[in-house]
C-alpha positions in Angstrom: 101.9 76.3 94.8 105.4 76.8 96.0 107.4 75.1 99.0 110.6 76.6 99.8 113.0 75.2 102.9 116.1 77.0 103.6 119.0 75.5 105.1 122.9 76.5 106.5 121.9 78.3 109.0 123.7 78.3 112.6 126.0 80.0 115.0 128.9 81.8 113.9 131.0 84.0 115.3 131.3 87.7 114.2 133.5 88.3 110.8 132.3 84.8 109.6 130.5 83.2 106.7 127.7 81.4 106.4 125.6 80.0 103.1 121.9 80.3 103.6 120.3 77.9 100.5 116.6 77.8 99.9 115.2 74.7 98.1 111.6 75.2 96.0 109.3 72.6 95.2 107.8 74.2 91.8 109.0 73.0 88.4 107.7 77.1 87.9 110.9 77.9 90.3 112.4 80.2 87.4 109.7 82.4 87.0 109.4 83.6 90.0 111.3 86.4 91.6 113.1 85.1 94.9 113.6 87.0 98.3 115.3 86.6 101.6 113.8 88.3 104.6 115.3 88.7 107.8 113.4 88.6 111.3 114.8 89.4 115.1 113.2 89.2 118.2 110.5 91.5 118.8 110.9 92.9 115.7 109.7 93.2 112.0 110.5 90.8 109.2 112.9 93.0 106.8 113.8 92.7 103.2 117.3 91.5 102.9 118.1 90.7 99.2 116.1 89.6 96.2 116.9 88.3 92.8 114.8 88.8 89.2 113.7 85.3 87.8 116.8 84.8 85.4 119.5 85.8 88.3 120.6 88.8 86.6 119.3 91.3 88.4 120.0 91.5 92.5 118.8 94.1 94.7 119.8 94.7 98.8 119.2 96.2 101.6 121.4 99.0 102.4 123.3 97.2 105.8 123.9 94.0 103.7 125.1 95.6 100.8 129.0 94.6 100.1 128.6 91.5 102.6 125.8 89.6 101.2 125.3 87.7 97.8 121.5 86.7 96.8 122.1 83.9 93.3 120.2 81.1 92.0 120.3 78.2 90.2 117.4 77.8 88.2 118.6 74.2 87.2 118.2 73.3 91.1 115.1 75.0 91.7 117.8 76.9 94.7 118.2 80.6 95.8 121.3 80.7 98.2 122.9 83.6 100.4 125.8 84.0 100.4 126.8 86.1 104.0 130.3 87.4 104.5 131.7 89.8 107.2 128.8 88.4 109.8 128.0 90.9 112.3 126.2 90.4 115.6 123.4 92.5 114.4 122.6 90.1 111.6 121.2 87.7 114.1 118.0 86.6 113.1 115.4 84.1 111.5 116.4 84.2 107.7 113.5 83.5 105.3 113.1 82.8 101.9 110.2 83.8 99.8 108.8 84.2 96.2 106.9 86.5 94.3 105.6 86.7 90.6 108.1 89.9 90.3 110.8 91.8 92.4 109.5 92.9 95.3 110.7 94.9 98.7 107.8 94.6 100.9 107.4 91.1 102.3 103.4 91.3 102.2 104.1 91.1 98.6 105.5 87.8 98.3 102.8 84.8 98.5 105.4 82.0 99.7 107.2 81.2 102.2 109.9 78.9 103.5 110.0 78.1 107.4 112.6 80.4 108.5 116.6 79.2 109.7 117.9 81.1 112.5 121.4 82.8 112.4 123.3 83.8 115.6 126.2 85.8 115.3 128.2 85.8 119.0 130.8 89.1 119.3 
């Protein structure tokens, strides 16, 4: 069993920063595979980023790509986001989530943090 609660999120205006971080409860934290899903209003929760079990492999979605930074710290059981260049269409309930590997879809991960919203204003 794994509980995750993420944290940093909040209003920022667009071109800011923000540091999503995502605290797990397992002493199995590093060998899991972490995610971070986003999820807007009347719409579908969407892979953002991931990150392989050691940190050294990240993956992104295609709009985040340049802006965002997925990392961990295994010694902290903590998965952070690092989000740069904020746009208003970023606005959203930011998850976390892990999986026993890398995965895209978020029907394969099996936990799940609580969600932290992020509003970008223009």
């Amino acid at each position: 069993q794994v509980q995750l609660v993420e944290s940093g999120g909040g209003l920022v205006q667009a071109g800011g920063s923000l540091r999503l971080s995502c605290a797990a409860s397992a002493r199995t934290f590093s060998s899991y595979a972490m995610g971070w899903f986003r999820q807007a209003p009347g719409k579908e929760r969407d892979f953002v980023a991931a990150v392989s079990w050691s940190g050294s492999n990240t993956y992104y979605e295609d709009s985040v790509k340049g802006r965002f930074t997925i990392s961990r710290d295994n010694a902290k059981n903590t998965v952070y986001l690092q989000m740069n260049s904020l746009k208003p269409e970023d606005t959203a309930v930011y998850y976390c989530a892990a999986a026993t590997g890398v995965r895209f879809a978020s029907h394969d991960y099996a936990y799940w943090g609580q969600g932290t919203q992020v509003t970008v204003s223009s």
